[in-house]
N, C-alpha and C positions, 0 to 999 in steps of 0.2 A: 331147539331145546324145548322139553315139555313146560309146562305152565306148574309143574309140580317142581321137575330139575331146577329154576327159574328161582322157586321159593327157596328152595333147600340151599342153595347155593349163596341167595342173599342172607338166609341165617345163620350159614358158616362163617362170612365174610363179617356178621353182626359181634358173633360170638369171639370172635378173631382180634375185633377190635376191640369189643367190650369189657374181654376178659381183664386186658393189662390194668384198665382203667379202674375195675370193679376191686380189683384185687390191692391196687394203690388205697383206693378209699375203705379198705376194710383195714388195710396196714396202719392206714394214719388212727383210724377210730382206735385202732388197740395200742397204740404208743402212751405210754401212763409214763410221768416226771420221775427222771431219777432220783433215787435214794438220796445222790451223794453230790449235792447241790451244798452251796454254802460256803462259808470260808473259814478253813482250820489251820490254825496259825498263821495267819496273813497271806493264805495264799488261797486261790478257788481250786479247785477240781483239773486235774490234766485233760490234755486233749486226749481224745481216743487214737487209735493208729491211721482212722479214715481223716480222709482229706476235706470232710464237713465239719470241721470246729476251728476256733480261730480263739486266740488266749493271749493277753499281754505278759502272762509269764509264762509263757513254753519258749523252749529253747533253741527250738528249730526252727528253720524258714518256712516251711511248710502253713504253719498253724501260727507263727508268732506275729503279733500286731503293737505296734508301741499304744503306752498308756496314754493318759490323758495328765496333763500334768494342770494346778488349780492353785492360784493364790485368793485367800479371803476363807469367813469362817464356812468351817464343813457344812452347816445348816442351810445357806446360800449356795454352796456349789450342789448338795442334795438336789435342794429347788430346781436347781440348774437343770439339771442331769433329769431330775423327773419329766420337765419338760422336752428338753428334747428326747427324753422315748416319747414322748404320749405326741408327739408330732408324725411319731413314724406310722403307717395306715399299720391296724390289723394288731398292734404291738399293746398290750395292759401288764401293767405291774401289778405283780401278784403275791409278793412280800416287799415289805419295806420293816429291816431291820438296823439298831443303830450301825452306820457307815456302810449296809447293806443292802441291794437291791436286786428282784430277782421277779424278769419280766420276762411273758412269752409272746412269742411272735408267730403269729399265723399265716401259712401262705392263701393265696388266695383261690386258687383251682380243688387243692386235691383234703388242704387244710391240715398241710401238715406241720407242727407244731417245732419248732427249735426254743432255746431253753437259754435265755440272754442276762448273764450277771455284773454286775457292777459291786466294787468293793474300795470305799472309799479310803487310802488310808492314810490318814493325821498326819502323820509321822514325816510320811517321806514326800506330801502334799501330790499324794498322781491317785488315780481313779485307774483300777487295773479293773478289767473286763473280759469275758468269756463270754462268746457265741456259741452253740453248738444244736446240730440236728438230733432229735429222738431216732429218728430212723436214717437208714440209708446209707450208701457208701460216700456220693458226692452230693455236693450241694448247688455247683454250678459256678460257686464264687459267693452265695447269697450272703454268706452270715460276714462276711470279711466287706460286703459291699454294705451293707446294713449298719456295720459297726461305724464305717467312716463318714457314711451319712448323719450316724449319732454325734460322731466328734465335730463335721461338720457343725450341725444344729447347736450344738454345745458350744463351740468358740463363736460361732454368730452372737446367739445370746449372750456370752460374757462382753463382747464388746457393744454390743446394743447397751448391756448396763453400765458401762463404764463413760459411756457418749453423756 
């Protein structure tokens, strides 16, 4: 093979690989926060039909994750809850309204952005929560593996304060 064929061959192979990767990180930089973030009448936002979201109120298995349930006042379980997001790498709360919290989580490779709520509600003393990716079809498991890490951290902490 020529010292020409040689080059050409390794810039196909460049472009081959490059591409998928260039094209990931141009996707992630355009993914802007949904509109329809929030909680309207006590409930957060549905899952979409892809298998990257994960919601304590959806009704399928698919997407459904139980809530968090919380004795003691709202103020304290906030506190709670704020802490264990801000334990998880990558992850900054980005509203905090009353009984509402609405944090994004960054991956670490491609930096692509998922969209993590918490909705704390008085009434029925549980913290229902919504995971969900900006882009993409699947997630891997991430947002559903991420949540139980939260509740993890979560119940550590209430019993660390209760000691």
């Amino acid at each position: 093979m020529s010292r020409i064929t040689k080059r050409m061959a390794l810039w196909i192979v460049a472009i081959i690989v490059l591409s998928p990767v260039a094209g990931l990180a141009i996707l992630s930089s355009l993914a802007k926060r949904p509109s329809h973030l929030g909680v309207v009448d006590g409930r957060l936002a549905p899952c979409p039909d892809s298998p990257n979201c994960v919601s304590t109120q959806a009704t399928d298995r698919e997407h459904r994750i139980e809530p968090l349930s919380f004795d003691g006042p709202p103020d304290t379980i906030i506190a709670r809850l704020k802490a264990a997001i801000t334990s998880v790498p990558r992850m900054r709360i980005v509203t905090e309204q009353d009984g509402y919290l609405h944090a994004e989580a960054t991956s670490r490779i491609f930096r692509f952005v998922d969209d993590v709520e918490f909705f704390v509600d008085r009434e029925s003393k549980l913290i229902h929560f919504r995971s969900a990716s900006r882009v993409g079809r699947s997630d891997l498991g991430v947002n559903r593996s991420r949540m139980e890490r939260i509740r993890s951290e979560f119940l550590s902490l209430s019993r660390s304060e209760r000691d």
